[in-house]
C-alpha positions in Angstrom: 0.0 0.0 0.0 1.6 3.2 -0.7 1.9 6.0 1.2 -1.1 8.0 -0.9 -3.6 5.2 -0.3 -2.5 4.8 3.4 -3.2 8.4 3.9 -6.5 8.3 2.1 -7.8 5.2 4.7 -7.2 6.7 7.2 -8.6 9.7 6.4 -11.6 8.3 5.1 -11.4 5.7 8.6 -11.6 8.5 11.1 -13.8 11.5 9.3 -17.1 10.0 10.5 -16.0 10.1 13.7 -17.3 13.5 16.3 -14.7 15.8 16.7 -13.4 14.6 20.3 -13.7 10.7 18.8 -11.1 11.9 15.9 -8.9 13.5 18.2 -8.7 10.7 21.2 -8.3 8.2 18.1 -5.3 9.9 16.5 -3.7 10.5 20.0 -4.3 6.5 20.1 -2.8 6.2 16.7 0.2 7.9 17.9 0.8 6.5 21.4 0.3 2.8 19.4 2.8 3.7 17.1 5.3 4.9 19.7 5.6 8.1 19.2 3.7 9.3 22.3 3.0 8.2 25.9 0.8 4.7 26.3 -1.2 5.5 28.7 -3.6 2.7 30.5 -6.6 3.9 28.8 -4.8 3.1 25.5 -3.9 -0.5 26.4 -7.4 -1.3 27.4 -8.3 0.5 23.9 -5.7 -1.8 22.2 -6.6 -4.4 23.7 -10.5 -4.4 23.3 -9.6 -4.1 19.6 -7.5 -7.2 19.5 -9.8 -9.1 21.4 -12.2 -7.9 18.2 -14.7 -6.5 20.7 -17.8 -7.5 22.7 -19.4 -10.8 21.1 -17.2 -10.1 18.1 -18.4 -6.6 17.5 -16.1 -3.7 17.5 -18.2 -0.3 17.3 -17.4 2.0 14.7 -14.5 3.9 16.4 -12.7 1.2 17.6 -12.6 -0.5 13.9 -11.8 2.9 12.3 -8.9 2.5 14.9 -8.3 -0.8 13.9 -8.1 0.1 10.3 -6.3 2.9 10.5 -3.3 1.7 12.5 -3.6 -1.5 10.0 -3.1 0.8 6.7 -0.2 3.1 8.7 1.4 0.0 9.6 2.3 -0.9 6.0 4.7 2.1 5.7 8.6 2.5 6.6 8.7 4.7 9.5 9.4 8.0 7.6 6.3 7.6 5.4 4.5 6.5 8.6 5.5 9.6 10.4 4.4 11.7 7.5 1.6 10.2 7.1 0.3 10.5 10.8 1.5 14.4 10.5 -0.7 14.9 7.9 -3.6 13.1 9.2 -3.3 14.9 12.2 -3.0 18.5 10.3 -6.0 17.7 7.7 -8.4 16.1 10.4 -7.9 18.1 13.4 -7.5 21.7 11.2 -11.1 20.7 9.6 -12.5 19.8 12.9 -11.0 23.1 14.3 -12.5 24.7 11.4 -16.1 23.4 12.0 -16.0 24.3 15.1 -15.4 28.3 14.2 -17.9 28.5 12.3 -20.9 30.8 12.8 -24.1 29.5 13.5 -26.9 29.8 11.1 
């Protein structure tokens, strides 16, 4: 998977989500791939997620998780890095962005 189409899943993995959803799940994203503090609330995230949920079911955030951690996982670690840069910048500058707008 190049690093285009990694970028693209996960972006298209974690827009759904609420604003606070897409921000705890890319602060996830980054603690799981080292580059920030795992904290215990993470484990029991990660670990929920490998178990594949409650009677097999993972809800929506935790697969878009999932999936995204998946797709970022198939790039060297510069590409990764990138990647997770640019999710973050895209997805947390249009949530900021939303969330300045007037109401109408």
């Amino acid at each position: 998977m190049d690093e285009i189409n990694v970028m693209r899943a996960v972006y298209d993995s974690l827009k759904p989500l609420s604003a606070g959803e897409r921000a705890a799940a890319l602060g996830w994203l980054t603690a799981m791939l080292g580059e920030g503090e795992l904290s215990p609330s993470d484990r029991t995230t990660a670990e929920v997620i490998m178990a594949g949920g409650v009677g097999g079911v993972l809800p929506y955030g935790l697969y878009a998780r999932s999936a995204s951690l998946t797709a970022l996982g198939k790039l060297d670690i510069a590409a990764r890095s990138r990647a997770t840069r640019w999710a973050f910048s895209v997805l947390l500058t249009s949530m900021t962005q939303q969330s300045e707008r007037p109401a109408v």
